[in-house]
LUMTOR-317367 format. One record per residue: residue number from 1; residue in one letter; x, y, z of N, C-alpha, C, O in turn. Coordinates in steps of 0.1 Angstrom, whole numbers, plus 5000, padded with zeros to 4 digits. Example, Ala and Ser with C-alpha at 12.3 -4.5 7.8 and 13.67 -1.06 7.14 Angstrom:
% LUMTOR-317367
@i:1	aa:A	nX:5132	nY:4943	nZ:5078	caX:5123	caY:4955	caZ:5078	cX:5132	cY:4967	cZ:5078	oX:5142	oY:4967	oZ:5085
@i:2	aa:S	nX:5128	nY:4978	nZ:5071	caX:5137	caY:4989	caZ:5071	cX:5129	cY:5000	cZ:5079	oX:5134	oY:5011	oZ:5080
//
This chain:
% LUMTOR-317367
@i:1	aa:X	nX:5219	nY:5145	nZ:4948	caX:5205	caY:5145	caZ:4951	cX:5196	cY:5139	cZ:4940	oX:5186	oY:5133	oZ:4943
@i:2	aa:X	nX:5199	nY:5139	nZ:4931	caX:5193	caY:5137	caZ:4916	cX:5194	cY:5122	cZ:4919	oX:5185	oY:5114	oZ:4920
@i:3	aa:X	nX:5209	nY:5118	nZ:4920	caX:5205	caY:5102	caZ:4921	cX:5198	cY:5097	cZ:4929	oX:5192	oY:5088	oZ:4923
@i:4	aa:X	nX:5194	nY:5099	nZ:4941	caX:5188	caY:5095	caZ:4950	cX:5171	cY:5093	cZ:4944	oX:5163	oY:5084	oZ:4945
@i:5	aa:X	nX:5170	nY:5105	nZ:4938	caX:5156	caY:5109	caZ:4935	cX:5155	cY:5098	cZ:4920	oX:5143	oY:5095	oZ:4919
@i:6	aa:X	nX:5163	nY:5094	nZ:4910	caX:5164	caY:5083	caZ:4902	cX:5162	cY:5069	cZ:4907	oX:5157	oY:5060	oZ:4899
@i:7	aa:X	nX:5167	nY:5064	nZ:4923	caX:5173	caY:5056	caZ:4925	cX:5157	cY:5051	cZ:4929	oX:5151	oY:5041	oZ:4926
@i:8	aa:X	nX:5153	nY:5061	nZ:4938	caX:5137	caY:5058	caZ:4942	cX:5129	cY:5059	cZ:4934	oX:5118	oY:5059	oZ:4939
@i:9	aa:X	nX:5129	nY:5061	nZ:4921	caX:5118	caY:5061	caZ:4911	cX:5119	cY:5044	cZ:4904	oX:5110	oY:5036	oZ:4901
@i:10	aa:X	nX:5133	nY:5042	nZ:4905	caX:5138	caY:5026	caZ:4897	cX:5135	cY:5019	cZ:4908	oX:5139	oY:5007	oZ:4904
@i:11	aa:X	nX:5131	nY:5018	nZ:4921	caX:5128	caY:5013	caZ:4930	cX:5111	cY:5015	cZ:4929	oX:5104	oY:5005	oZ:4928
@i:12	aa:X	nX:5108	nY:5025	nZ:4929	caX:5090	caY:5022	caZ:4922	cX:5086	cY:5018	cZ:4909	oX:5074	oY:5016	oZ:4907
@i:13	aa:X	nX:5094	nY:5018	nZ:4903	caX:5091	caY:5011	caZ:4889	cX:5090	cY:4998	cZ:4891	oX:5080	oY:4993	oZ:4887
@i:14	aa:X	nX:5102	nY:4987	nZ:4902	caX:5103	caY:4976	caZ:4905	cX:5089	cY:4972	cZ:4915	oX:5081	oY:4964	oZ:4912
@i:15	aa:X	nX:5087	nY:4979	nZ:4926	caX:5079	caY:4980	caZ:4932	cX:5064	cY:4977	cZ:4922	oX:5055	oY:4968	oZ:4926
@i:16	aa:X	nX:5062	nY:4984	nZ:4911	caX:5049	caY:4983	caZ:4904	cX:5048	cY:4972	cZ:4900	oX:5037	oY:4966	oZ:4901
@i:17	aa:X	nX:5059	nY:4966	nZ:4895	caX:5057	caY:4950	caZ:4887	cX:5051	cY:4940	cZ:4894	oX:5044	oY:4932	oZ:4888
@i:18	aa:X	nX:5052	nY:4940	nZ:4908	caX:5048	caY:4928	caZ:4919	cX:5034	cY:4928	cZ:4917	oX:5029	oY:4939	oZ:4918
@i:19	aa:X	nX:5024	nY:4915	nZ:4912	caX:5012	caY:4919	caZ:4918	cX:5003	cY:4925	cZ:4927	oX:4995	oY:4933	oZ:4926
@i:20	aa:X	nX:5007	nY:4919	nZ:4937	caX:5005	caY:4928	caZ:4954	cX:5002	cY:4945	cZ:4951	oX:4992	oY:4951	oZ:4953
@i:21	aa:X	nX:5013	nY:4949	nZ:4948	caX:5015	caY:4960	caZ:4948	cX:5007	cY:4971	cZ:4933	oX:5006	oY:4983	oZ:4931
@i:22	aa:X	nX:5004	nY:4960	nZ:4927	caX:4995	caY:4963	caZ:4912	cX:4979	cY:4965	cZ:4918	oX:4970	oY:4973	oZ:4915
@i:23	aa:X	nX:4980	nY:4955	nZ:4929	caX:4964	caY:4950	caZ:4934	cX:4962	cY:4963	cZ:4938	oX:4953	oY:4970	oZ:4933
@i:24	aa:X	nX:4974	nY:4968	nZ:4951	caX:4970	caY:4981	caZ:4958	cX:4966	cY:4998	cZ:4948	oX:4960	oY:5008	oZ:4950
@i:25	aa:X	nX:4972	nY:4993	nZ:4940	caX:4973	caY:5005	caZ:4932	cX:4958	cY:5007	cZ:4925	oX:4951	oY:5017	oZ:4927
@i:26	aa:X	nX:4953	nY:4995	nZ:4914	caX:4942	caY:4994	caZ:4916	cX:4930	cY:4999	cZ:4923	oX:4921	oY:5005	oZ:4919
@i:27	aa:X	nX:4933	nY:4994	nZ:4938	caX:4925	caY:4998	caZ:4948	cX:4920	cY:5011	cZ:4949	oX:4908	oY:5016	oZ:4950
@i:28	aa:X	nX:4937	nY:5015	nZ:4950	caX:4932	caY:5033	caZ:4951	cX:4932	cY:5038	cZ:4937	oX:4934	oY:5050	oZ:4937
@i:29	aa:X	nX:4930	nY:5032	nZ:4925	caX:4922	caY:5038	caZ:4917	cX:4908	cY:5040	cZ:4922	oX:4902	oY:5051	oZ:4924
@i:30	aa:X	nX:4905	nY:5026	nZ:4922	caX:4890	caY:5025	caZ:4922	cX:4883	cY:5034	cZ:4936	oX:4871	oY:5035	oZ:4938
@i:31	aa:X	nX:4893	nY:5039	nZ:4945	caX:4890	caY:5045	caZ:4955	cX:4885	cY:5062	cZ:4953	oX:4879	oY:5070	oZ:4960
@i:32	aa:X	nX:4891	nY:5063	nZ:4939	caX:4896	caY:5078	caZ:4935	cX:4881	cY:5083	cZ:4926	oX:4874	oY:5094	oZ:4926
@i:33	aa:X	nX:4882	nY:5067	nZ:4920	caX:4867	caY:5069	caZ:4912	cX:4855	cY:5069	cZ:4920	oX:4847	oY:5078	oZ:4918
@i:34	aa:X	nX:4852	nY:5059	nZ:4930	caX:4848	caY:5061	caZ:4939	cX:4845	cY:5079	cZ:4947	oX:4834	oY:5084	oZ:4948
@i:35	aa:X	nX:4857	nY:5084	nZ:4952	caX:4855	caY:5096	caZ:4959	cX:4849	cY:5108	cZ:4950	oX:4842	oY:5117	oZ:4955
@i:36	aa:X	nX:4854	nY:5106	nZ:4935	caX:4848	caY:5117	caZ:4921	cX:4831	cY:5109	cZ:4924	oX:4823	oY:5117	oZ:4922
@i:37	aa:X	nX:4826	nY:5098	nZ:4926	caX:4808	caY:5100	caZ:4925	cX:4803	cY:5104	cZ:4938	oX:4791	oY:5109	oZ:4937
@i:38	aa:X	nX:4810	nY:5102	nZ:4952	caX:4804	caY:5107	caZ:4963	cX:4808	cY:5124	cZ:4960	oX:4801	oY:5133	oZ:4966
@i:39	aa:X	nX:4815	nY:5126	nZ:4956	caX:4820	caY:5140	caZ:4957	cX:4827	cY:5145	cZ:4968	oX:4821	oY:5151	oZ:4977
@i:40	aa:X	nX:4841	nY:5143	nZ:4969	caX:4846	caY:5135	caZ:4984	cX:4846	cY:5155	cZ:4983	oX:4844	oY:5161	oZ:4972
@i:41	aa:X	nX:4847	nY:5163	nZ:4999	caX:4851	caY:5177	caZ:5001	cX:4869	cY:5175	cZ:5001	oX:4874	oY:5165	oZ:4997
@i:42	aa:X	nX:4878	nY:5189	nZ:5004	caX:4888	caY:5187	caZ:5001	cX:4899	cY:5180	cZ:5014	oX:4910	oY:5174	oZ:5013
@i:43	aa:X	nX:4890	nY:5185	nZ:5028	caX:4894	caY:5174	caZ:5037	cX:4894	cY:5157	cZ:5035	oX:4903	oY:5149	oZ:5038
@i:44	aa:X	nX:4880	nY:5155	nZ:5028	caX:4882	caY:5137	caZ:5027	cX:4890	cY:5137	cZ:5012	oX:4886	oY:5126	oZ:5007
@i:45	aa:X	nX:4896	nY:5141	nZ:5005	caX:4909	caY:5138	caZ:4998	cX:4914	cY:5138	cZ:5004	oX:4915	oY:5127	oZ:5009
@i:46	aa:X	nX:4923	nY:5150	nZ:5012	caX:4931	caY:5146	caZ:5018	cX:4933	cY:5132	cZ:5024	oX:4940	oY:5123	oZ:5021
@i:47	aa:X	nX:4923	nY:5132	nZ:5035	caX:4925	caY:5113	caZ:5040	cX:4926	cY:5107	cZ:5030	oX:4935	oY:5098	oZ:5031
@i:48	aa:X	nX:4918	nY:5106	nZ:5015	caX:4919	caY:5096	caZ:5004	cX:4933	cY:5093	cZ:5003	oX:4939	oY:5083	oZ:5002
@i:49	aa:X	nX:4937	nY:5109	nZ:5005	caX:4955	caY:5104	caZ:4993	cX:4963	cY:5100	cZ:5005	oX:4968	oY:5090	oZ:5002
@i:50	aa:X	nX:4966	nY:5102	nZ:5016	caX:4969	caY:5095	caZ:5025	cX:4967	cY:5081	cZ:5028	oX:4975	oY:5073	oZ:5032
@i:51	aa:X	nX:4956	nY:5079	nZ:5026	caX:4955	caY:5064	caZ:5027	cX:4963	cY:5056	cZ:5017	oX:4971	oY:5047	oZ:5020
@i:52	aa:X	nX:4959	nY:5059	nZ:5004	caX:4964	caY:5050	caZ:4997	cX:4978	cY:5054	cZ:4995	oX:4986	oY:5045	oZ:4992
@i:53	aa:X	nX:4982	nY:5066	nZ:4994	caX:4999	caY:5065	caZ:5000	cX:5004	cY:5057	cZ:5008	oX:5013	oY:5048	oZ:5006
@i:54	aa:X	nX:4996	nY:5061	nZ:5021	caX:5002	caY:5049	caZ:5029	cX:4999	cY:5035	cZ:5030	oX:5005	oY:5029	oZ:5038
@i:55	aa:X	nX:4989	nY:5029	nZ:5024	caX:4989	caY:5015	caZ:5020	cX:4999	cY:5010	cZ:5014	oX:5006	oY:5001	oZ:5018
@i:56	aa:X	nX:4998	nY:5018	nZ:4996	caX:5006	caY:5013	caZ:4984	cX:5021	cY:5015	cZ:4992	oX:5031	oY:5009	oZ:4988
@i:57	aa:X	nX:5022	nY:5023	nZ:5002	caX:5038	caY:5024	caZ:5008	cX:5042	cY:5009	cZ:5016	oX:5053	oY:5003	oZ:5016
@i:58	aa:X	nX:5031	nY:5008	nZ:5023	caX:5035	caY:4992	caZ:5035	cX:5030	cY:4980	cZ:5021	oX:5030	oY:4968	oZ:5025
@i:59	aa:X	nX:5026	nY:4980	nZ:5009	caX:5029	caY:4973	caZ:5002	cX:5040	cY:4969	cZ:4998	oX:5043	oY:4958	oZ:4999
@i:60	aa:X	nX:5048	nY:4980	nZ:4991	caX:5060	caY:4984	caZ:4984	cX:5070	cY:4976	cZ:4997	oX:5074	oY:4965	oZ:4996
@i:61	aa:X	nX:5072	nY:4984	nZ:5007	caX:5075	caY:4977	caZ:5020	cX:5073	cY:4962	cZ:5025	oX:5083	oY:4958	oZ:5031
@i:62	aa:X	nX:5064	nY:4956	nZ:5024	caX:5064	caY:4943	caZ:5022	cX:5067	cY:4935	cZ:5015	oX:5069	oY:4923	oZ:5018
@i:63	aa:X	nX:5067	nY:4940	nZ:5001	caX:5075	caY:4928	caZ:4992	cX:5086	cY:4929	cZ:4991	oX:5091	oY:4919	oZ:4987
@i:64	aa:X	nX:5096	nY:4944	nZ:4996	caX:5107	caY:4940	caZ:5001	cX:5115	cY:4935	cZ:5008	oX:5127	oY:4934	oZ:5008
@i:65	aa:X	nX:5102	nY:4932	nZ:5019	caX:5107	caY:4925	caZ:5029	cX:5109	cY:4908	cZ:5027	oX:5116	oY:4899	oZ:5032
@i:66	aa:X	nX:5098	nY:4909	nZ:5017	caX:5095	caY:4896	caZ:5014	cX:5112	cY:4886	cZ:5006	oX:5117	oY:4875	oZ:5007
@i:67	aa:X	nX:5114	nY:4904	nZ:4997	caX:5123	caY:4893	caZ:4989	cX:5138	cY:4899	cZ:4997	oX:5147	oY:4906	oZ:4992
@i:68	aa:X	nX:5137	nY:4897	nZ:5004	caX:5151	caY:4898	caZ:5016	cX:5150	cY:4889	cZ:5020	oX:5160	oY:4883	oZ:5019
@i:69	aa:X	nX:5140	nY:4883	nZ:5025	caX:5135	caY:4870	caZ:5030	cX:5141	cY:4859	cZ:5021	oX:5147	oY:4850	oZ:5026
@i:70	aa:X	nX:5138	nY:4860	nZ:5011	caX:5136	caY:4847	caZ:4997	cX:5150	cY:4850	cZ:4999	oX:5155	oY:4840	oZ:5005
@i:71	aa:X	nX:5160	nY:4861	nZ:4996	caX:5176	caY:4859	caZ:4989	cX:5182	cY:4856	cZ:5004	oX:5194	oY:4854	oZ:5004
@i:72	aa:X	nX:5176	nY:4856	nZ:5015	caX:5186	caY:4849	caZ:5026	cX:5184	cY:4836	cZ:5026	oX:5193	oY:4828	oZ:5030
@i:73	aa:X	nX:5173	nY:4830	nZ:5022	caX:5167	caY:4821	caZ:5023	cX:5155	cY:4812	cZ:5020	oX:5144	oY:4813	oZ:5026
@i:74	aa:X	nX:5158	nY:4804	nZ:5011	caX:5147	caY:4801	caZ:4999	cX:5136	cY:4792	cZ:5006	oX:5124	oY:4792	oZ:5005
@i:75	aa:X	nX:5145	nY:4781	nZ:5014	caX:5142	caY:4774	caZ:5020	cX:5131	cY:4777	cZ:5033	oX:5133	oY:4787	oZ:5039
@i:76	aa:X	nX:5121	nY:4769	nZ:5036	caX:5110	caY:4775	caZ:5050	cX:5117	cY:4775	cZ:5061	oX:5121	oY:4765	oZ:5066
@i:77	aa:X	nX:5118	nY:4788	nZ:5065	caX:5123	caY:4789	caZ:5080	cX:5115	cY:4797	cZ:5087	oX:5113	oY:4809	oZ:5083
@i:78	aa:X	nX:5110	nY:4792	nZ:5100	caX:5101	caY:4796	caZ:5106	cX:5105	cY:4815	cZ:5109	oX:5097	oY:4824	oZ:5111
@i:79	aa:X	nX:5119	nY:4815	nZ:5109	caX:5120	caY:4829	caZ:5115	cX:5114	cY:4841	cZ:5106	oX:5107	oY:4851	oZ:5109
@i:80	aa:X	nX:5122	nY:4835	nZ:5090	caX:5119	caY:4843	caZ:5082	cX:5101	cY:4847	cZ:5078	oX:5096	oY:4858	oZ:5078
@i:81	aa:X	nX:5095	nY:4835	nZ:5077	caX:5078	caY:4836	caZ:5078	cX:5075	cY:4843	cZ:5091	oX:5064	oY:4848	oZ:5090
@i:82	aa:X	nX:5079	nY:4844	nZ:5103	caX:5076	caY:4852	caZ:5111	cX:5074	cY:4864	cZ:5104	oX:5063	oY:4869	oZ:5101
@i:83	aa:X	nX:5090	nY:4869	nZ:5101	caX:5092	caY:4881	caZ:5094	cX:5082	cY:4890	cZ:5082	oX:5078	oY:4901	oZ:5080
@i:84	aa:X	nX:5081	nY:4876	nZ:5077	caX:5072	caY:4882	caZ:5064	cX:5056	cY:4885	cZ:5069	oX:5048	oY:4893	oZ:5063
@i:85	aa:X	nX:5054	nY:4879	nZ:5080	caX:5041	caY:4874	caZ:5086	cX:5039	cY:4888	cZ:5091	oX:5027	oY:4891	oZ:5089
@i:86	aa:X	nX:5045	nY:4897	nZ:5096	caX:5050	caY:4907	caZ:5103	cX:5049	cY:4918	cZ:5095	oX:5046	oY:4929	oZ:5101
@i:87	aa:X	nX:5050	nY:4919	nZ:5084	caX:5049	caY:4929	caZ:5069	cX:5035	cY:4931	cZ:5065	oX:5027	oY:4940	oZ:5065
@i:88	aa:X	nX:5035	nY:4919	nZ:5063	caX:5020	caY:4918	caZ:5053	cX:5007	cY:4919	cZ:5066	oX:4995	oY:4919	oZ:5062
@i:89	aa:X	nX:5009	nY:4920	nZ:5081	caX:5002	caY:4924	caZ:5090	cX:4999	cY:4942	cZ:5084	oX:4990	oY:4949	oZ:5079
@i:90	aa:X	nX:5012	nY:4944	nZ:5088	caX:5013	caY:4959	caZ:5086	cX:5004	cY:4962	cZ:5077	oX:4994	oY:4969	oZ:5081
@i:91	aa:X	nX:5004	nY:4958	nZ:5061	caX:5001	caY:4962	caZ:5050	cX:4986	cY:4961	cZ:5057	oX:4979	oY:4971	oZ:5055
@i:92	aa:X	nX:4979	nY:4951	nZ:5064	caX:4965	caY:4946	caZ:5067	cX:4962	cY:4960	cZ:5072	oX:4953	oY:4967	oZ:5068
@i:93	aa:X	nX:4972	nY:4962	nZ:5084	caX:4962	caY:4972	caZ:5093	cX:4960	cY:4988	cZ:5088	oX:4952	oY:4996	oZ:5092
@i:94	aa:X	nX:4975	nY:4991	nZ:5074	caX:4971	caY:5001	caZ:5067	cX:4959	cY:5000	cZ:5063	oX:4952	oY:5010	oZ:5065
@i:95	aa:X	nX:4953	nY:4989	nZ:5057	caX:4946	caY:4989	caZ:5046	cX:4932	cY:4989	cZ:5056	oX:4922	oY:4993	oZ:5051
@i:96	aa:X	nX:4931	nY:4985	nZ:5068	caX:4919	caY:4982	caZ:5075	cX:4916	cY:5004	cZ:5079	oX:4905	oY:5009	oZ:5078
@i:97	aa:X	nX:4926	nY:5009	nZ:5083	caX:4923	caY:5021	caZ:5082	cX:4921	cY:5028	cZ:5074	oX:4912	oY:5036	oZ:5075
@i:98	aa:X	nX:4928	nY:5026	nZ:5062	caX:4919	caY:5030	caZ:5047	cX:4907	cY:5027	cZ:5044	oX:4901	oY:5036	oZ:5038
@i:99	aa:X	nX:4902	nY:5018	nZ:5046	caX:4888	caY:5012	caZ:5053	cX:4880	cY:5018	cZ:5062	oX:4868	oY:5018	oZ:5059
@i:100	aa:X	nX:4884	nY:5022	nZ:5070	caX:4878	caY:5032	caZ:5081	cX:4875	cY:5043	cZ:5075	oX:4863	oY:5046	oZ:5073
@i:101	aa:X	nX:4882	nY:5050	nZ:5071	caX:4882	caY:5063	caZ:5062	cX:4869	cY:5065	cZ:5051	oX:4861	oY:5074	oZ:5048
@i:102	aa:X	nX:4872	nY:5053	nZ:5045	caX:4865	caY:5051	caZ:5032	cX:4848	cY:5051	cZ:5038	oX:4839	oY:5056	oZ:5032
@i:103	aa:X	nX:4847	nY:5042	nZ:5052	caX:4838	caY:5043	caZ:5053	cX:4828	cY:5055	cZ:5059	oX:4817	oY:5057	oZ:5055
@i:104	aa:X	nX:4836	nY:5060	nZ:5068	caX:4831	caY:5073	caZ:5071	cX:4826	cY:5081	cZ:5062	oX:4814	oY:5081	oZ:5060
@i:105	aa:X	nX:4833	nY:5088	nZ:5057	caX:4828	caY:5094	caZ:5042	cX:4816	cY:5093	cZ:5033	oX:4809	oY:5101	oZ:5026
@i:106	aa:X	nX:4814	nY:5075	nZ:5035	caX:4800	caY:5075	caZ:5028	cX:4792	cY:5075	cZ:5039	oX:4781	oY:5080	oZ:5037
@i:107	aa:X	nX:4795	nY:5069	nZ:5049	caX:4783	caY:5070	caZ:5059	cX:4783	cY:5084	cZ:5059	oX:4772	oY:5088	oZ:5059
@i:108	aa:X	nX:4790	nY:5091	nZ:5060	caX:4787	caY:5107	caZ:5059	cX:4779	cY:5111	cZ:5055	oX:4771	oY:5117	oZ:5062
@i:109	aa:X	nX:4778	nY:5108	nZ:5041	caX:4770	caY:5107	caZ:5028	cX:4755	cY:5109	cZ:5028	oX:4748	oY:5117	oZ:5023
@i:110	aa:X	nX:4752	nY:5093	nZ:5040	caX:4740	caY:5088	caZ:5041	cX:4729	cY:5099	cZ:5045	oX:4717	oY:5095	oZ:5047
//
């Protein structure tokens, strides 16, 4: 069990290095500092930390898709960019619902 739980940490350590995945993290910083000046209640954390869990997660998820992609094949092949095309959707429509969320809250606000 312990390795497993090592093996996914050296897997998010690798995961952090990618820019992409630096960008998202960022994000939900600034989402966090953000929620500390509206004064988010403990329901809209909740959604906060969910969101950007599950963003920074279909990030992490996308660049591994990505580089599965690159070591089959370095070369442009329309299938593989499908593939990738297909990831980084995902990561979009997390991020458009984290978006939603985010917005609510301050229109709450208003």
């Amino acid at each position: 069990m312990k390795k497993k739980f090592t093996d996914s940490f050296q897997g998010l350590a690798c995961g952090l290095k990618h820019r992409a995945v630096k960008v998202q993290c960022i994000l939900g910083i600034l989402a966090v500092i953000g929620g500390m000046i509206i004064k988010l209640d403990h329901y809209e954390w909740l959604a906060f930390a969910i969101c950007i869990a599950m963003v920074i997660s279909a990030e992490i998820m996308n660049t591994a898709i990505e580089r599965i992609g690159d070591y089959l094949n370095s070369e442009m092949d329309d299938r593989i960019r499908s593939i990738k095309d297909l990831s980084s959707a995902a990561v979009l429509v997390a991020s458009f619902g984290a978006l939603a969320v985010c917005i609510l809250c301050i229109v709450r606000r208003l």
